[in-house]
Structures are given as C-alpha cells and as structure tokens.
C-alpha positions, 0 to 999 in steps of 0.5 A: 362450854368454854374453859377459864385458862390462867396466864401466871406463867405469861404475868411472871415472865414478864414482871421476870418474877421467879417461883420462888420469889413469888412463893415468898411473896405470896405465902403460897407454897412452890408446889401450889403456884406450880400447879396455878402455873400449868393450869392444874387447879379447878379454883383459887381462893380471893385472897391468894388471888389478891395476894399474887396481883399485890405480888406481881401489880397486876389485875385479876384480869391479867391473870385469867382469861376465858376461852370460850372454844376451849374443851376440858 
C-alpha cells in the first residue's frame, strides 16, 4: 500500500517562507507545522490545509504527493 508524503518543507523553501513566519500566518502552532513539516502527522484538518496554501499561494496539490511504492 502506497503512502501520502507531504512536501511543506519543499513548498516553504521555495516560497523562502520560515516556520515562524508560516506559523503567524496560519495560526497554527511551531510544533505542529514541525511535525507536518517532517511528515510525522497521520491527518490534517481542511481548514488548516486551506489556510497554508492561502498562506504559501499554492495548491493542496503542491503540498501532498502520493507514493504508491512507499511502505509505512
């Protein structure tokens, strides 16, 4: 079975956006993003997704990426 992978990190570099500065945006605590960051989440409510990509201009799409090959 495959594995959603999240790309915060990758969508963060690019847009040269810092934790901090994301976490002022969003509402959304350091620790929190921290752990969305290294992918140590199991789910993510809509309205913080919605929140990061009004935050970051970007699509959910830009931020999770399915693997199929990936293990758990």
């Amino acid at each position: 079975m495959g594995k959603i992978i999240l790309r915060l990190d990758r969508v963060m570099a690019d847009r040269k956006v810092s934790l901090k500065e994301l976490s002022d945006k969003v509402g959304v605590s350091n620790v929190n993003l921290s752990k969305m960051k290294t992918g140590k989440i199991s789910a993510i409510r809509f309205s913080t997704l919605e929140a990061i990509c009004n935050a970051l201009d970007c699509q959910p799409g830009d931020l999770l990426e399915y693997d199929p090959d990936a293990v758990e």
